[in-house]
C-alpha positions as CSV (number, residue, x, y, z in Angstrom):
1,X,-12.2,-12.2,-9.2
2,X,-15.7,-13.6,-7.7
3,X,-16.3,-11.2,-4.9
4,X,-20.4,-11.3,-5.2
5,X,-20.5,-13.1,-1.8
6,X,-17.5,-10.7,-0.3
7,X,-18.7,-8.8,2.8
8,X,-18.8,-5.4,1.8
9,X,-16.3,-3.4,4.0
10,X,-17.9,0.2,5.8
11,X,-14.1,1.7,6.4
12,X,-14.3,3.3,3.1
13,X,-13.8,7.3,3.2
14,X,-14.9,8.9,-0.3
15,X,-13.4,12.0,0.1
16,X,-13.6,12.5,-4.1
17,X,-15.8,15.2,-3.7
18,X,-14.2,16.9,-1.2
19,X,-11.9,19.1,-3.4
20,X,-9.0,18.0,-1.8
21,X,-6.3,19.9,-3.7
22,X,-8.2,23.3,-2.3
23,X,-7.6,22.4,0.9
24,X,-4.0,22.8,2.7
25,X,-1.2,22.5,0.0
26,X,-3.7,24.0,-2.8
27,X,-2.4,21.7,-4.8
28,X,1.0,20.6,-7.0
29,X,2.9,22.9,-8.9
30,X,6.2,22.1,-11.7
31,X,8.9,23.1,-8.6
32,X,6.5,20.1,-6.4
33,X,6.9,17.8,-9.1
34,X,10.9,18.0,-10.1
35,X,11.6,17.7,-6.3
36,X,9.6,14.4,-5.9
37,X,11.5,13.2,-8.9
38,X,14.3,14.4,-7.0
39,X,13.6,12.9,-3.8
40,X,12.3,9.2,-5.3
41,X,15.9,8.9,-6.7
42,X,17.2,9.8,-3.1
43,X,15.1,7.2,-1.6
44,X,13.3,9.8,0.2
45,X,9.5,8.5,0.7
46,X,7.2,11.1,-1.4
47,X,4.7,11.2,1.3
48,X,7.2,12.3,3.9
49,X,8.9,14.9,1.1
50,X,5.8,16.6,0.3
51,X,4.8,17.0,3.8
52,X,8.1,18.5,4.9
53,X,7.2,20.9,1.1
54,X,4.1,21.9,3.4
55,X,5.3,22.7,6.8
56,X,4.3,19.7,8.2
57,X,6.2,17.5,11.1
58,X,7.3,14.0,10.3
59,X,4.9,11.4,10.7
60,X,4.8,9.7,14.0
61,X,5.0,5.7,13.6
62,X,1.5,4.6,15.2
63,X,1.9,1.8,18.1
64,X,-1.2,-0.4,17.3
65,X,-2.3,-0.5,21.0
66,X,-5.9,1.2,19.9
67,X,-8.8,-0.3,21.6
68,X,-9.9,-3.6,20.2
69,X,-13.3,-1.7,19.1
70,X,-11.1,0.9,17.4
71,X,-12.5,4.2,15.9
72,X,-16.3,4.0,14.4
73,X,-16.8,2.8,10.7
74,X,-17.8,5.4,8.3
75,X,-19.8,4.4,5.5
76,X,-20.3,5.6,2.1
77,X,-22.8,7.9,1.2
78,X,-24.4,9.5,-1.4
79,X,-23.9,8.3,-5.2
80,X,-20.7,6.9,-4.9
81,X,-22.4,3.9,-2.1
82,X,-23.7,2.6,-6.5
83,X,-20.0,3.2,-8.0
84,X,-18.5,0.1,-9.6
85,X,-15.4,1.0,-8.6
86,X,-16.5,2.3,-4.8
87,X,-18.0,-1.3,-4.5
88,X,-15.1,-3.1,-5.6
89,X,-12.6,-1.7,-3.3
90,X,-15.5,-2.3,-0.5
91,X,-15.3,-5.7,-1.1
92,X,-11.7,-6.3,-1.4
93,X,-10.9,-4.3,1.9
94,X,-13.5,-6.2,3.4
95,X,-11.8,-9.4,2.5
96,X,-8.3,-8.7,3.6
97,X,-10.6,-7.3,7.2
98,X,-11.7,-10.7,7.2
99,X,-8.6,-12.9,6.5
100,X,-6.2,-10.3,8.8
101,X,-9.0,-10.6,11.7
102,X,-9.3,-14.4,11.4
103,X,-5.1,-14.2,11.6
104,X,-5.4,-11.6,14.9
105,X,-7.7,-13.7,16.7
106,X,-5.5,-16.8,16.4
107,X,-2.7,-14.8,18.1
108,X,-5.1,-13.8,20.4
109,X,-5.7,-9.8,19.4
110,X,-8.1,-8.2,18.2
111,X,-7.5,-6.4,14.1
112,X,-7.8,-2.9,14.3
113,X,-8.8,-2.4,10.5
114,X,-7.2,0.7,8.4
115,X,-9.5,3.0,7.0
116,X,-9.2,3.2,3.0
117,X,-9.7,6.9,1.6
118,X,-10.7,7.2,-2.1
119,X,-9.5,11.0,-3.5
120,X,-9.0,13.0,-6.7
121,X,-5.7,14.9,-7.6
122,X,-4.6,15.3,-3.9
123,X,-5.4,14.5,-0.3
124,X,-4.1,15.5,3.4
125,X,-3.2,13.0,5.6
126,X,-1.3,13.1,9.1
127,X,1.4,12.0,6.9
128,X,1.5,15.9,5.2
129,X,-0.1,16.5,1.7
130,X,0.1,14.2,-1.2
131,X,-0.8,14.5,-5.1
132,X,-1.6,11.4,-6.5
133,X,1.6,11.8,-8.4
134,X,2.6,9.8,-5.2
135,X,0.6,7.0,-6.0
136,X,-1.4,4.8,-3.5
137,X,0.1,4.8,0.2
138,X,-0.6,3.9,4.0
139,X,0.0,6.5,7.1
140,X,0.8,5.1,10.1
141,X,0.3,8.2,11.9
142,X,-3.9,8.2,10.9
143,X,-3.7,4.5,9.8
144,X,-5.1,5.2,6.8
145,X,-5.0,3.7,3.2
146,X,-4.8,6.3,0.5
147,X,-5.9,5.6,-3.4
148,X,-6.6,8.2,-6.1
149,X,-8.8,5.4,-8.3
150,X,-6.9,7.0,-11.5
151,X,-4.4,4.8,-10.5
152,X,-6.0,1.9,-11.8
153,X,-6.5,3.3,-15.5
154,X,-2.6,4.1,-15.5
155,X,-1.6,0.2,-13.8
156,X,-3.1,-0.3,-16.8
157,X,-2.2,1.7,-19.9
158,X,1.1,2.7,-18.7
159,X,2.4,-0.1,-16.2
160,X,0.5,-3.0,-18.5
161,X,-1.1,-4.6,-15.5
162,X,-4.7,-4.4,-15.8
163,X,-7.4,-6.7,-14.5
164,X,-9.1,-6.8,-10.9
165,X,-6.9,-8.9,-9.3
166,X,-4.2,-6.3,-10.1
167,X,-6.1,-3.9,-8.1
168,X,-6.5,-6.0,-5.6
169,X,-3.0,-6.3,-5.0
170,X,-2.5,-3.1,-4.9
171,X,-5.0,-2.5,-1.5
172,X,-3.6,-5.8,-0.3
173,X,0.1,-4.4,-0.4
174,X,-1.1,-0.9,1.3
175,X,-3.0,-3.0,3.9
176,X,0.4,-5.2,4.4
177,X,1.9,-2.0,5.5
178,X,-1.1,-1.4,8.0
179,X,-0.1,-5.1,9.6
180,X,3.2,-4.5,10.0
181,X,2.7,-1.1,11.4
182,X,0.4,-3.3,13.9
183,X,2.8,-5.4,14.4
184,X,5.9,-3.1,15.4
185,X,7.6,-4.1,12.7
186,X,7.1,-0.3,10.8
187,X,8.4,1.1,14.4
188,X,11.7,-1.3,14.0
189,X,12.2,-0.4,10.8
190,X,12.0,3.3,11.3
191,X,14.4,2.5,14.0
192,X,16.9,1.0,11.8
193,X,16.4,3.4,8.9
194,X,17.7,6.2,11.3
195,X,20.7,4.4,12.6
196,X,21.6,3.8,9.2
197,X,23.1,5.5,6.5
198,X,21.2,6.5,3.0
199,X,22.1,3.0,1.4
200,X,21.5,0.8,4.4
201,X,17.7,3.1,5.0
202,X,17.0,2.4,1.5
203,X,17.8,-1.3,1.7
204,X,15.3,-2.0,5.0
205,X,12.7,0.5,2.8
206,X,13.2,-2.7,0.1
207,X,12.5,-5.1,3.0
208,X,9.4,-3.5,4.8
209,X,8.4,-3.1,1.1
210,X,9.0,-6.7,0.2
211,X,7.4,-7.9,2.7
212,X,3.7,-5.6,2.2
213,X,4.0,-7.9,-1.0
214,X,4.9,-11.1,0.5
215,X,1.8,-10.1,3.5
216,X,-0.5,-9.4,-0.2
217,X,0.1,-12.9,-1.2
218,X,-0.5,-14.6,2.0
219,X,-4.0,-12.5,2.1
220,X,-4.6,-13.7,-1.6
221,X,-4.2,-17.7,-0.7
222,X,-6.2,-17.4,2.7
223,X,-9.3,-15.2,0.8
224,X,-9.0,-17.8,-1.7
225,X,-8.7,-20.7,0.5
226,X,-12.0,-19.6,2.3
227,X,-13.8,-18.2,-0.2
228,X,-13.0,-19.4,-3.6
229,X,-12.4,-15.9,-4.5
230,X,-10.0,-16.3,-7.5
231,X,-10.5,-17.4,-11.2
232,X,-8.2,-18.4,-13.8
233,X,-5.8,-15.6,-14.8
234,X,-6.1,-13.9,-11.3
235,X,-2.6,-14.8,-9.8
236,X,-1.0,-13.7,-12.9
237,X,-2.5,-10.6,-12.6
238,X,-1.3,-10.0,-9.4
239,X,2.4,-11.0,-10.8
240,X,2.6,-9.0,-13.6
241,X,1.0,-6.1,-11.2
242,X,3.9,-6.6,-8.5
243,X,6.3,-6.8,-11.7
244,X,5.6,-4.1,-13.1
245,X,6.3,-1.6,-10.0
246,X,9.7,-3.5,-9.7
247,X,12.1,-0.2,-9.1
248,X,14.3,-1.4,-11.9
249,X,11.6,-1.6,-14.6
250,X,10.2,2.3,-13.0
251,X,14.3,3.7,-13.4
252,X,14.8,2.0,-16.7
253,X,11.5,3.5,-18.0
254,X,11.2,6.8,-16.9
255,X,15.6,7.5,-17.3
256,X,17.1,4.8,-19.6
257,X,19.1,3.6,-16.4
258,X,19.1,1.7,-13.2
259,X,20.3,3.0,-10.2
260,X,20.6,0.2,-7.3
261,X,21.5,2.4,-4.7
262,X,18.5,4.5,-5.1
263,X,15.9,1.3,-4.9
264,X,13.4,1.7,-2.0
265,X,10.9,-1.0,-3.5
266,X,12.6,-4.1,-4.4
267,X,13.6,-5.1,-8.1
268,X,10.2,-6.6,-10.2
269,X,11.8,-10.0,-9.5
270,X,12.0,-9.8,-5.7
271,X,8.6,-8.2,-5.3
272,X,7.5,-11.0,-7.4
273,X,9.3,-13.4,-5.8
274,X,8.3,-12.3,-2.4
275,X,4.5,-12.2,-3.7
276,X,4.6,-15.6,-4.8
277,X,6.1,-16.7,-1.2
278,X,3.3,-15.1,0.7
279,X,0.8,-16.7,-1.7
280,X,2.3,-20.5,-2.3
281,X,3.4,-20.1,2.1
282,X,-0.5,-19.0,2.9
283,X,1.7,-18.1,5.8
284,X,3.0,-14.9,7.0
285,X,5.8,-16.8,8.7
286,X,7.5,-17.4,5.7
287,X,7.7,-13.7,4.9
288,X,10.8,-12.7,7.4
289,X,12.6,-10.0,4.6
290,X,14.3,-8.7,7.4
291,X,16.2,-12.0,7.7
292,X,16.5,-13.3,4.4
293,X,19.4,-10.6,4.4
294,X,21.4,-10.1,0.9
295,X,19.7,-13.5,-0.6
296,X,16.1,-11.1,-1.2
């Protein structure tokens, strides 16, 4: 990825220091850990689970309606403002502030941008407490971006996605969440989940979660459209990245066996598929999950 020339984002929040697993939830013990496993193969999201494990209420969906000036930047201080890794996610949240403004502004809004908070081993959110066991995630109810940079290292020894653009994809999925959440569409989906049975919850999961990848590729073909930002290898990168978290090839890795029922992500193909729409569309019309029905 060329991102020399990116605008360097200021809603980064690196909280590293900040010995998050002293802080409420003191961190994640074997019991934690076997009742995540539990609840992943229940569809139940991990962020929700271990907030409920802590005493905490159920994250309220956020509406969106924030003032178009929205909540002050923070900016990174200290030595982490010279990290490699600090300044890459800077500039890859900037770009997707960048190409999700531009998009706002045609509708005639103004992009309230997520903050993106870097931590180590475990964080609080208004979402409840999370180990990075949980991986990267988005709370509405702070509309915050979550990432434990260890992640990367295991995208790519243990998932076999490695390269920048994977990482990219990665933000750009959790920042597809923050649009939709924007949008409504989280707040219609919640509403669906809870009319529905265990199945049907878990299938619109797979289509809010399919379409955070779809919403990725569309911010991929418009950063690059502007901005040249990709170089050869890139997209696959990004493919074998939205692949690799397919909830078949997780199931069939970490238990021998697939378990349909229980998918809350989308197979590797459909989050592939659905990444390659948003990307080849450029549009985020052609990313309608919710009606492409059983033919995801």
């Amino acid at each position: 990825m060329k991102l020399d020339d990116s605008r360097r984002s200021d809603n980064v929040e690196d909280e590293r220091g900040a010995g998050g697993g002293g802080r409420r939830g003191a961190g994640i013990g074997i019991g934690t850990i076997a009742v995540l496993i539990i609840g992943y193969f229940l569809g139940i999201n991990p962020v929700t689970l271990l907030g409920l494990l802590n005493g905490d209420n159920p994250p309220g969906a956020a509406t969106g309606s924030q003032s178009a000036d929205g909540p002050a930047p923070v900016r990174v201080t200290g030595s982490s403002a010279d990290d490699h890794q600090v300044d890459f996610v800077r500039a890859v949240l900037g770009e997707t502030e960048d190409v999700w403004g531009a998009y706002f502004q045609q509708m005639g809004h103004s992009y309230v941008p997520p903050k993106l908070v870097l931590f180590t081993g475990s964080v609080s959110s208004a979402c409840g407490f999370a180990s990075a066991a949980s991986g990267p995630f988005y709370c509405p109810g702070d509309q915050r971006v979550y990432i434990d940079l260890n992640f990367y290292h295991q995208l790519a020894s243990e998932f076999g996605a490695p390269g920048a653009f994977a990482q990219a994809y990665v933000i750009a999925h959790e920042v597809g969440h923050h649009v939709q959440n924007l949008l409504g569409i989280s707040a219609q989906a919640d509403q669906a989940q809870a009319a529905a049975g265990r199945v049907g919850a878990n299938h619109v999961s797979i289509e809010l979660e399919l379409q955070a990848d779809c919403f990725a590729g569309v911010w991929a073909e418009q950063a690059n459209s502007a901005r040249k930002i990709l170089e050869p290898g890139d997209l696959q990168q990004g493919i074998q990245a939205a692949s690799s978290v397919g909830d078949d090839t997780l199931q069939r890795r970490e238990q021998g066996t697939v378990v349909p029922d229980s998918f809350t992500h989308g197979t590797s193909a459909q989050r592939v598929r659905w990444f390659r729409r948003g990307f080849d569309s450029g549009k985020i019309e052609a990313c309608d999950t919710f009606g492409a029905g059983a033919s995801l």
